[in-house]
C-alpha positions as CSV (number, residue, x, y, z in Angstrom):
1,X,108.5,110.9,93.9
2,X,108.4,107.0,95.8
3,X,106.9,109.1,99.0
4,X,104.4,110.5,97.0
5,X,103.3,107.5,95.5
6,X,102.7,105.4,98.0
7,X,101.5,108.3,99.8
8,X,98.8,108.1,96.6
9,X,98.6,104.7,96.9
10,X,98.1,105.0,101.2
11,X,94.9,107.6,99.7
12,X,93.4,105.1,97.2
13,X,93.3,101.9,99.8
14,X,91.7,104.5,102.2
15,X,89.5,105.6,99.7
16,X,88.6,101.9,98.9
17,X,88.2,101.1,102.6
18,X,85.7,103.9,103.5
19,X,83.3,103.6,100.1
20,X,83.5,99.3,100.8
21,X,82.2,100.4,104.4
22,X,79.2,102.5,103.0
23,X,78.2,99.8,100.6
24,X,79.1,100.9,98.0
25,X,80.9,99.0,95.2
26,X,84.8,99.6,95.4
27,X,86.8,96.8,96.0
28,X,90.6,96.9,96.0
29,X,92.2,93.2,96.2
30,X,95.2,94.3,97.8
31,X,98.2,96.9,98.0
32,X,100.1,95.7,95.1
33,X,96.7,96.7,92.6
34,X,96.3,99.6,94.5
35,X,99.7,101.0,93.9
36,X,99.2,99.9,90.1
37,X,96.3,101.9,90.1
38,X,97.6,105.4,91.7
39,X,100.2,104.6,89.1
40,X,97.8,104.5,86.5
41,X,95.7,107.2,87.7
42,X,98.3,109.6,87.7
43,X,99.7,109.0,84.6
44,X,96.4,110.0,82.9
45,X,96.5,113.1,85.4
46,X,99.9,114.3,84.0
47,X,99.4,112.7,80.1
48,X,95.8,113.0,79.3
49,X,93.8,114.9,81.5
50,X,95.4,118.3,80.3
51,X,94.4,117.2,76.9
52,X,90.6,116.6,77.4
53,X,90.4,119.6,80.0
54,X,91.5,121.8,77.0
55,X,89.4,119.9,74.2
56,X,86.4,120.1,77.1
57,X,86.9,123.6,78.2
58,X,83.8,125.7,76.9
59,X,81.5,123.3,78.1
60,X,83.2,123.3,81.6
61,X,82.8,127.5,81.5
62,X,79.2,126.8,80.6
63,X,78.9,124.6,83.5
64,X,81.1,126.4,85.7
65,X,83.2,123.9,86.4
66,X,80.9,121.1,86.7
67,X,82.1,119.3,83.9
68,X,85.4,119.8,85.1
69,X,84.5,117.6,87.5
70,X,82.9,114.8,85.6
71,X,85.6,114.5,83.5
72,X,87.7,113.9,86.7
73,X,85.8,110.9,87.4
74,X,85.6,109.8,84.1
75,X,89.2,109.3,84.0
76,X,89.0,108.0,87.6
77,X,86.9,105.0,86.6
78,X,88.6,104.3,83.0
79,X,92.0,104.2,85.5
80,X,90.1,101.9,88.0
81,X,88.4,100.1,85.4
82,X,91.4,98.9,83.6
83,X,93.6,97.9,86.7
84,X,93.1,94.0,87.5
85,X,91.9,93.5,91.1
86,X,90.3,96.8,91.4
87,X,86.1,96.8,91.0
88,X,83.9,99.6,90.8
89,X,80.5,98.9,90.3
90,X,79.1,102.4,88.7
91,X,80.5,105.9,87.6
92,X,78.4,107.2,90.3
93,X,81.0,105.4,93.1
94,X,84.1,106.4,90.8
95,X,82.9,110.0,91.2
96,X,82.6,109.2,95.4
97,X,86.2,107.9,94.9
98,X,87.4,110.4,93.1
99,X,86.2,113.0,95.6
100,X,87.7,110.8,98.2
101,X,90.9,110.0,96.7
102,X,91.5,113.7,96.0
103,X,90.7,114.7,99.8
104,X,93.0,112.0,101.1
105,X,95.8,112.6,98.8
106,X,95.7,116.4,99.3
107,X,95.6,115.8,102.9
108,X,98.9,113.4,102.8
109,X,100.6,115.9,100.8
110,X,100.1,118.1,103.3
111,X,101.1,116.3,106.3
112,X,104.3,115.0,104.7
113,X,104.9,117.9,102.7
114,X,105.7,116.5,99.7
């Protein structure tokens, strides 16, 4: 469980890293706020996100999936937007991070397989 946090922490600086090189507004002060962060991002993975995915469910069927999605990054930014020393400056670059943080924490799980 401490590998695959900072493995999600390891995916959120990355994620930070890559979206403050496009120019877009995702700023991460340092490791200690990013590891609070996957911390809190997580938790609302495993405590609310099954929650709202079931109270959200027709309209992600109606959208095939789309809302799905949306919701994902929703809780993405409320998770970023609440941790001190990490900045996002629109839901439009919390949906780039989510998709981001998502690819590199898939891709860590895989390569470390945990």
């Amino acid at each position: 469980m401490l590998i695959r946090l900072i493995l999600n922490t390891l995916a959120f600086l990355f994620t930070a890293y890559i979206l403050r090189e496009f120019g877009l507004g995702f700023h991460v002060e340092n490791f200690w706020w990013a590891l609070l962060a996957a911390l809190i991002i997580g938790f609302f993975n495993s405590a609310i996100k099954p929650i709202l995915v079931l109270l959200t469910l027709p309209l992600s069927i109606i959208t095939f999936g789309l809302f799905a999605v949306l919701l994902n990054a929703l809780l993405f930014y409320l998770a970023v937007s609440i941790t001190p020393g990490v900045f996002v400056d629109s839901f439009w670059t919390a949906l780039a991070g989510m998709l981001l943080y998502s690819v590199f924490s898939t891709m860590f799980s895989h390569m470390f397989g945990k």
